[in-house]
N, CA and C of each residue as an Amber inpcrd file, in Angstrom:
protein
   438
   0.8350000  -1.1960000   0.0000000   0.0000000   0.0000000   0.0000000
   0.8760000   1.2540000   0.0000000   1.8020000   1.3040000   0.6770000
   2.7610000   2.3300000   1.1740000   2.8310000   3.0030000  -0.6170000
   4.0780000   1.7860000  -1.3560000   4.5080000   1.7870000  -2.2480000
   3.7050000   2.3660000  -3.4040000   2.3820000   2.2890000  -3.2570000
   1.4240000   2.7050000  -4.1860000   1.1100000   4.0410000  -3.8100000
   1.4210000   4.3300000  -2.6400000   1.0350000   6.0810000  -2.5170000
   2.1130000   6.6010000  -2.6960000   3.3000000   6.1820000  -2.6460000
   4.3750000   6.7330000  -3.1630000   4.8700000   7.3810000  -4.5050000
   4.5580000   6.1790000  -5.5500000   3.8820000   6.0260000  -6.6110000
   2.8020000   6.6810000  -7.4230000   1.9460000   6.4640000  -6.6720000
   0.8730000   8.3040000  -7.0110000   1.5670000   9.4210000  -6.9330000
   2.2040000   9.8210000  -5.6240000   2.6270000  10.9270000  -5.6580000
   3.9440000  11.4930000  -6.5150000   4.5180000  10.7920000  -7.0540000
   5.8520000  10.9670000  -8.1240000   4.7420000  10.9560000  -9.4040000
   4.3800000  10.3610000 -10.0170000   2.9520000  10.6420000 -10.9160000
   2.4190000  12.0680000 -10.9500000   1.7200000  12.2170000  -9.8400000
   1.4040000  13.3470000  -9.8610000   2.5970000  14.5560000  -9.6240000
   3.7100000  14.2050000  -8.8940000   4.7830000  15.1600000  -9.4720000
   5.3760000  15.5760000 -10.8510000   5.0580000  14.1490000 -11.4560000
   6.0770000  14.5710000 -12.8480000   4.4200000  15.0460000 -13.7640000
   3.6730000  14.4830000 -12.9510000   2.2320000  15.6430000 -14.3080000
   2.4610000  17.0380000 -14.2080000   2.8170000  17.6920000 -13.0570000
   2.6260000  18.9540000 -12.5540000   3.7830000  19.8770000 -13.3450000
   4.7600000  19.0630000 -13.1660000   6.0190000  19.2570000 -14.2520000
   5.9070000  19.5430000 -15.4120000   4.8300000  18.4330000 -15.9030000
   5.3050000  18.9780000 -17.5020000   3.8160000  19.3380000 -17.6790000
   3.5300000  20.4580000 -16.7580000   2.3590000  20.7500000 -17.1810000
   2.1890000  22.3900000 -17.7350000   3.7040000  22.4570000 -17.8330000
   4.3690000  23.5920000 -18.5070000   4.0070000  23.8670000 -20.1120000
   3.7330000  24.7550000 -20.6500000   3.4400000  24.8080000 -22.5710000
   5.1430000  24.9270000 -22.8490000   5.6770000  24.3980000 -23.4350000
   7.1330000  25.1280000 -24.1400000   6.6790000  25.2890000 -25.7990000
   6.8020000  26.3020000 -25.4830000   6.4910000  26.4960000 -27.1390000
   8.2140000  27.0270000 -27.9170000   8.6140000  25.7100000 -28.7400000
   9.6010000  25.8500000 -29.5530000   9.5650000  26.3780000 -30.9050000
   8.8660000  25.7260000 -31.3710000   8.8230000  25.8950000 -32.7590000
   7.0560000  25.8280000 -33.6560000   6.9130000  27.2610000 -33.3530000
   5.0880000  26.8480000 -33.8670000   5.5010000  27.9400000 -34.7060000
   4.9380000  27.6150000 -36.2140000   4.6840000  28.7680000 -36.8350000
   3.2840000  29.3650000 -37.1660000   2.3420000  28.7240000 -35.9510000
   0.6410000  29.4430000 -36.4890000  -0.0660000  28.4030000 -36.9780000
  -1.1410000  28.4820000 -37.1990000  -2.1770000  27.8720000 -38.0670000
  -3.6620000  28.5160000 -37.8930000  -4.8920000  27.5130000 -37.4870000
  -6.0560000  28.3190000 -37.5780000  -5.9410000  28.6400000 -36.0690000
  -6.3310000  29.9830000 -36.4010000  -6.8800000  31.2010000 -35.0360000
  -7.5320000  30.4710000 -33.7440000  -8.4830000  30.0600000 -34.4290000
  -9.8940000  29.4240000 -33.5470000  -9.4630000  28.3180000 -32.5320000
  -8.2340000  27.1040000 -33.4890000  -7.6500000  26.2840000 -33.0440000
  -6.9080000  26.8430000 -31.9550000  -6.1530000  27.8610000 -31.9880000
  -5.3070000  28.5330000 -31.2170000  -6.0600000  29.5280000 -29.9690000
  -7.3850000  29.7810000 -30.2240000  -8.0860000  30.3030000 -29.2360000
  -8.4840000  29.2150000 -28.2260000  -8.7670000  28.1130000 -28.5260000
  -9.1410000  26.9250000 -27.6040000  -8.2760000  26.7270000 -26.9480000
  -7.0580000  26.4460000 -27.5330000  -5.5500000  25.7510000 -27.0080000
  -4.9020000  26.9320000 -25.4390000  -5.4120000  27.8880000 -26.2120000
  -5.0020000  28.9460000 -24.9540000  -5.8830000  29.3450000 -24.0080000
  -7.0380000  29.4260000 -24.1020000  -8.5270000  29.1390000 -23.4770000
  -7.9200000  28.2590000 -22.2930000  -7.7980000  27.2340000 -22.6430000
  -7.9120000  25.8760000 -21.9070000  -6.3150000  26.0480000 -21.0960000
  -5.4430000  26.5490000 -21.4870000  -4.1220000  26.4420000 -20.7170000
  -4.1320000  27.6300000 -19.4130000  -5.2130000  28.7990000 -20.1210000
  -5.7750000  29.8470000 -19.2230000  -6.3520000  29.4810000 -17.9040000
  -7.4200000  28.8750000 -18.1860000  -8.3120000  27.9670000 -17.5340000
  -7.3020000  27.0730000 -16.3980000  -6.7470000  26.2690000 -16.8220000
  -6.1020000  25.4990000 -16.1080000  -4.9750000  26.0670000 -15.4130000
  -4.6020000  27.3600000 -15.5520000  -2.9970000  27.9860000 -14.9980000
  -1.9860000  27.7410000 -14.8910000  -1.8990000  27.1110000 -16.5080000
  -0.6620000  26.5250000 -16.4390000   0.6480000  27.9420000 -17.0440000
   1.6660000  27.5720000 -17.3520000   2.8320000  28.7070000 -17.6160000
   2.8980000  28.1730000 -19.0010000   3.6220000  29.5270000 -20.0520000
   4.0420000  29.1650000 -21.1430000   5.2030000  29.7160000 -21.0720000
   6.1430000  28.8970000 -21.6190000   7.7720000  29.1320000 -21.8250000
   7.7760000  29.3280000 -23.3210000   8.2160000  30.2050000 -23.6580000
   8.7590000  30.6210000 -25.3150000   9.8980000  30.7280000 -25.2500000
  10.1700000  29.2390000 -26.1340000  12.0110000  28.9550000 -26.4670000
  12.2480000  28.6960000 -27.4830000  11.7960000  29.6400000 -28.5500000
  11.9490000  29.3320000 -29.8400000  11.0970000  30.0260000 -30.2670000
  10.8940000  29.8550000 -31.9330000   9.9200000  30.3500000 -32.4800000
   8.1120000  30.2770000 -32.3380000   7.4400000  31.3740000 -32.2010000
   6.1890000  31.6360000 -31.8820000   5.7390000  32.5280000 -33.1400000
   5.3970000  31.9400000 -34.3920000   4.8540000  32.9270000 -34.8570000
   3.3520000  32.7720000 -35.5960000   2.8960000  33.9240000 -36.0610000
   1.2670000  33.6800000 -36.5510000  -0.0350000  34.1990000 -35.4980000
  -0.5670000  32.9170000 -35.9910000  -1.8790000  32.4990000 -34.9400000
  -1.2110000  32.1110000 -32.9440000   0.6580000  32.0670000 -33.0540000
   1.1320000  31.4980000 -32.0510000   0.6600000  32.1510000 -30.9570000
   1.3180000  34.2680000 -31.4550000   0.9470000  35.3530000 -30.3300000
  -0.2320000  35.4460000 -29.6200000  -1.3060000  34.3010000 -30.2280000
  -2.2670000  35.2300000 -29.6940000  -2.4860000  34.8500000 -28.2500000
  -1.5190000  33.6220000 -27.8240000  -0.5300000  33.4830000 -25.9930000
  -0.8780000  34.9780000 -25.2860000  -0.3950000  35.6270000 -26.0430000
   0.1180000  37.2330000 -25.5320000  -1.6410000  37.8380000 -24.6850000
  -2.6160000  37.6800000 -25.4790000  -4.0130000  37.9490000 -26.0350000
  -4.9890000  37.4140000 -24.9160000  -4.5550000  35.9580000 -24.3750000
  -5.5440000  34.9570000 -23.8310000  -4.5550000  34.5670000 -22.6770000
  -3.5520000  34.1560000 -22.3080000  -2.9540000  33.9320000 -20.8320000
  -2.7660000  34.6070000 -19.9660000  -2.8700000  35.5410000 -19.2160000
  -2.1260000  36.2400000 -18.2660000  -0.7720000  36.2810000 -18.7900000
  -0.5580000  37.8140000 -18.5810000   1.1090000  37.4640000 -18.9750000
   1.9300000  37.9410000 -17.9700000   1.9640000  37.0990000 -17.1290000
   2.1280000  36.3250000 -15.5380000   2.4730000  35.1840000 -15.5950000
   1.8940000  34.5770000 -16.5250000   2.2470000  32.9620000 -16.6970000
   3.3400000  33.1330000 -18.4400000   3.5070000  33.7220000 -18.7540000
   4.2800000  33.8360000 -19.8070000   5.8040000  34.3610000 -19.8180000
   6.7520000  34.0170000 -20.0440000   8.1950000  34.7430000 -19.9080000
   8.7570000  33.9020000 -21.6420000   9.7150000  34.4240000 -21.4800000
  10.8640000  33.9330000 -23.0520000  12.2390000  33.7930000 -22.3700000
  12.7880000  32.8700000 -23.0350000  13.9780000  32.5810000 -22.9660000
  14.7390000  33.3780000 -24.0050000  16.2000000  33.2640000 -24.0280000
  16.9430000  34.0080000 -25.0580000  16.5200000  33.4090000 -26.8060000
  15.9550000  32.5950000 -26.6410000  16.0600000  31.5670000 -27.7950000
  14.9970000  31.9560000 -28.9050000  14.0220000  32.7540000 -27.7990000
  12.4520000  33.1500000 -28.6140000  12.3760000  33.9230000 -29.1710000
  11.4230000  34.0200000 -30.3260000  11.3540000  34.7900000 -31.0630000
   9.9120000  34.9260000 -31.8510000   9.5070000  35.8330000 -32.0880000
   8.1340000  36.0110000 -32.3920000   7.7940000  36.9030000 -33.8730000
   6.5590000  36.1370000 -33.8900000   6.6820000  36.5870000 -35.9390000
   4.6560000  37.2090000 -35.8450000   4.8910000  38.6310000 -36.4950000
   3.1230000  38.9970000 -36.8230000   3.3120000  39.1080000 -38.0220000
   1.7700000  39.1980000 -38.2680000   1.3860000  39.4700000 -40.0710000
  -0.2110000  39.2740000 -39.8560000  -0.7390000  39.7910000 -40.9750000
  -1.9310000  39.9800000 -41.2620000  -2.3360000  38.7880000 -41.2350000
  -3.9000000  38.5640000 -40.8190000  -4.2460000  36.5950000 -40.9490000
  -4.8330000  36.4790000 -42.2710000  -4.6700000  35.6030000 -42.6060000
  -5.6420000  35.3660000 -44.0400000  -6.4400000  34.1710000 -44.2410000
  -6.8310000  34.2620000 -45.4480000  -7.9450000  33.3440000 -45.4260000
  -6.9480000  31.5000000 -45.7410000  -7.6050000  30.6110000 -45.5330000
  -7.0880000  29.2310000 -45.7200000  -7.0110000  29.5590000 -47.0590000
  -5.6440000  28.9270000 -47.2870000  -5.5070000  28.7330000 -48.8670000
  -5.8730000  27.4040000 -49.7250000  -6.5030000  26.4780000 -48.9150000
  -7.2510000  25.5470000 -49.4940000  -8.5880000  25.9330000 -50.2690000
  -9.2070000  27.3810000 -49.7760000 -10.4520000  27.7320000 -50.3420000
  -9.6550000  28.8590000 -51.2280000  -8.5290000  29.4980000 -51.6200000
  -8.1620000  30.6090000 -52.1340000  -7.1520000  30.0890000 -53.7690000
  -7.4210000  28.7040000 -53.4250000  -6.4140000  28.2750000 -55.3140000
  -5.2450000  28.4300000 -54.6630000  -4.3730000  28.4640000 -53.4340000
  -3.2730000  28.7060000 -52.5100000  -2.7580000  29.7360000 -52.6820000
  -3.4400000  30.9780000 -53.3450000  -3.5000000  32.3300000 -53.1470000
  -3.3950000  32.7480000 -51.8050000  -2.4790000  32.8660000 -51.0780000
  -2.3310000  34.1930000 -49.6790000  -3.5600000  35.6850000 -50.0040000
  -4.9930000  35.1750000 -49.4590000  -5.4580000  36.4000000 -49.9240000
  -5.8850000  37.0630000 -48.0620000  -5.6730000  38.2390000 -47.8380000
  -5.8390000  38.9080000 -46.4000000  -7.1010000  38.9990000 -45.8480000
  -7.5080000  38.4190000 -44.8230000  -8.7810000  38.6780000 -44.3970000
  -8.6180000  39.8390000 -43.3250000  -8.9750000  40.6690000 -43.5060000
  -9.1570000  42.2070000 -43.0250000  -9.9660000  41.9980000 -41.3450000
 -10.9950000  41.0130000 -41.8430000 -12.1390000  40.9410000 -40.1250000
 -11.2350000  40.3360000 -39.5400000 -10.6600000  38.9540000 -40.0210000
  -9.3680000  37.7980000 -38.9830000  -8.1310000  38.9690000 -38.8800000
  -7.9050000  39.5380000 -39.2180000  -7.1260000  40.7150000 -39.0210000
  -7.3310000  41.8310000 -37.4230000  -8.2330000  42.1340000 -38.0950000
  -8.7950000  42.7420000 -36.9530000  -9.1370000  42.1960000 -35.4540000
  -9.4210000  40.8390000 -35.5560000  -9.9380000  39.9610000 -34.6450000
  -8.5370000  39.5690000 -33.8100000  -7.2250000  39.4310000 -34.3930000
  -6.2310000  39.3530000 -34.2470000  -5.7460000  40.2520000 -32.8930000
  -5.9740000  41.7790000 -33.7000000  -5.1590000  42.8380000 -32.8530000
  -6.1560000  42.7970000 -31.9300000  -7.2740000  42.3380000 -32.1750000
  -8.2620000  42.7360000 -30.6910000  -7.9980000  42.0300000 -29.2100000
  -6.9550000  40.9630000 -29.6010000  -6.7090000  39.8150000 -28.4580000
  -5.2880000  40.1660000 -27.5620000  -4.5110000  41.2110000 -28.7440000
  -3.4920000  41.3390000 -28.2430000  -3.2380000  42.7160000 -27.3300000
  -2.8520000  42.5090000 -25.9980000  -2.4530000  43.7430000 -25.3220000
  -1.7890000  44.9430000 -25.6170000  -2.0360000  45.8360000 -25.0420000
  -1.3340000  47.2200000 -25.2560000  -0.2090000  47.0500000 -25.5400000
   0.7250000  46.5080000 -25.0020000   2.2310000  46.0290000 -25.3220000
   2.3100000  45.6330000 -26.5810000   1.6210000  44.8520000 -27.2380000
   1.9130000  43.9920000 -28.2730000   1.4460000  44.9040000 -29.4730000
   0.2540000  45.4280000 -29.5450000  -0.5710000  46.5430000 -30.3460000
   0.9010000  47.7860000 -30.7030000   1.0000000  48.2860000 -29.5380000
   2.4560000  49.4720000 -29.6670000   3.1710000  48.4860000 -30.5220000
   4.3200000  47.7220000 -30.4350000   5.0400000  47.3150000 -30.9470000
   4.9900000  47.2020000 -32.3990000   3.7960000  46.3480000 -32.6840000
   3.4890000  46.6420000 -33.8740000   3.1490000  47.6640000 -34.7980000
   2.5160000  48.6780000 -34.3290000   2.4670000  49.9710000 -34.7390000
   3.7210000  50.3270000 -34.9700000   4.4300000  50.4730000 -33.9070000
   5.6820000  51.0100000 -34.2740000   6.8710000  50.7080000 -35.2250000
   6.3490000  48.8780000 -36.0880000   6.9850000  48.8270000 -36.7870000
   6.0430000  48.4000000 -38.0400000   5.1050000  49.7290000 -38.3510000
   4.4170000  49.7790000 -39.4860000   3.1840000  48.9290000 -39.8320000
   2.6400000  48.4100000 -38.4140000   1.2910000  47.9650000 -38.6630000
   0.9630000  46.2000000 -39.0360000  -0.0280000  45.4190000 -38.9560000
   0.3610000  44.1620000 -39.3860000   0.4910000  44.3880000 -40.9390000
   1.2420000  43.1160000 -41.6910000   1.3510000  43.4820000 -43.3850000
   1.7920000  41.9840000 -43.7460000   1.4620000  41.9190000 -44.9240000
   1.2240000  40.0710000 -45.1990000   2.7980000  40.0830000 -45.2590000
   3.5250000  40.6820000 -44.9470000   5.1130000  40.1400000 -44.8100000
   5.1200000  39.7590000 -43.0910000   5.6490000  38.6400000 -42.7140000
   6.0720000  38.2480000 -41.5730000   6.9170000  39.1250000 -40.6560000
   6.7450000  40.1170000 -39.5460000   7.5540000  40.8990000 -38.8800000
   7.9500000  40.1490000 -37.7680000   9.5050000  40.1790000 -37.4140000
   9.5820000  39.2820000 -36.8950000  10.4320000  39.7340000 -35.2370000
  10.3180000  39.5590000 -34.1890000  11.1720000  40.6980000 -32.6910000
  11.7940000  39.1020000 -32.0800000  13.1340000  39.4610000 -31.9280000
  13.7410000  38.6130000 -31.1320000  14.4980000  38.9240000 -29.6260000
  14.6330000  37.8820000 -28.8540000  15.3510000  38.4270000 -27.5430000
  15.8390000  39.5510000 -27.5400000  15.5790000  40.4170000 -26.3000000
  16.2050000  41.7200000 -26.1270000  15.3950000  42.5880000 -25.7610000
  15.7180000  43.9420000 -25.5440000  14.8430000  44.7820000 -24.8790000
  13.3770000  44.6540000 -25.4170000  13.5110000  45.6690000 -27.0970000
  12.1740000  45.5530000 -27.4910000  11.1760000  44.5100000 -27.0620000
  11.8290000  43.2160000 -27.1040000  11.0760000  41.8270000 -26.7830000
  10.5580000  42.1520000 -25.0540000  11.5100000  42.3440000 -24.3050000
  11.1910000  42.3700000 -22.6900000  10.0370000  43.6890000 -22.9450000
   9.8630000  44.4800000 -23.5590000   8.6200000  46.0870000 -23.2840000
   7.3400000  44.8800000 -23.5390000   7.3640000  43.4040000 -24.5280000
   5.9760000  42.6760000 -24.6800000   5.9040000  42.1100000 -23.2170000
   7.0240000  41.0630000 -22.7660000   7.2110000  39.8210000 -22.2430000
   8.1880000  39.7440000 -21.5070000   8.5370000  39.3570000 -19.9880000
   9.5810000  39.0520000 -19.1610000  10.1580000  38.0620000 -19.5010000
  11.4010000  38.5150000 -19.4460000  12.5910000  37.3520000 -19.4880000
  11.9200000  35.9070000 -18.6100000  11.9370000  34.9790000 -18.6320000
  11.5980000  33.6880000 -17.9910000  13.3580000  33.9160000 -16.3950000
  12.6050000  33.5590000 -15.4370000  13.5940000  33.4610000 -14.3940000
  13.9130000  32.3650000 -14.3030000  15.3540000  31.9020000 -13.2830000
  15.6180000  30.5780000 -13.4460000  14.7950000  29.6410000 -13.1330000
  14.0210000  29.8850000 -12.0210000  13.3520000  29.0740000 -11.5230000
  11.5570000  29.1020000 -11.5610000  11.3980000  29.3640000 -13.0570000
   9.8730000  29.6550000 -13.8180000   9.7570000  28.0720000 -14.4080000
């Protein structure tokens, strides 16, 4: 019996552990998908670590978590642009949807809104901010022990 509560409790240690998001390498996809995914990590209070690339539909972390539970490592790096429509319905034409656009900047905080402004607005070219100050005015450095 002992052995079995022991057992639970290392279980439930190593769930709690990796109950961390690391987001390495996402480059985006659908919005909606990405509104649930962060919804639910919200919900639950868990932390997101950005150690790597975050870009797209990725930011919208910034939009829906507390960013309390969010920090970056040196490694991260983050990419905006206008959203557009699926190119399965567009002949794989990149064509801009202006409302998913809009719906976009509406999620993202004052921090994130400035930034972008300041470097000319969203635009179907990928803008892209890596470690370093500019990055720390969105997002805190991750501490050692986050």
């Amino acid at each position: 019996m002992r052995f079995i509560v022991v057992l639970l409790l290392s279980l439930l240690a190593a769930t709690s552990a990796r109950a961390d998001l690391h987001i390495t390498r996402d480059h985006g996809g659908y919005v909606e998908e990405y509104k649930a995914k962060y919804e639910h990590i919200r919900k639950t209070g868990q932390r997101v670590i950005i150690d790597g690339i975050c870009n797209s539909a990725c930011t919208l972390v910034f939009g829906i978590v507390p960013m309390n539970k969010i920090c970056v490592t040196p490694r991260a790096s983050l990419g905006f642009h206008q959203a557009y429509y699926d190119k399965a319905f567009t002949f794989g034409i990149k064509v801009t949807s202006y409302e998913g656009t809009s719906d976009l900047m509406s999620y993202y905080p004052d921090t994130v809104k400035d930034w972008i402004r300041r470097n000319g607005g969203l635009t179907p070219e990928m803008k892209k901010i890596k470690n370093g100050t500019e990055l720390w005015k969105i997002v805190d450095p991750c501490p050692e022990d986050f």
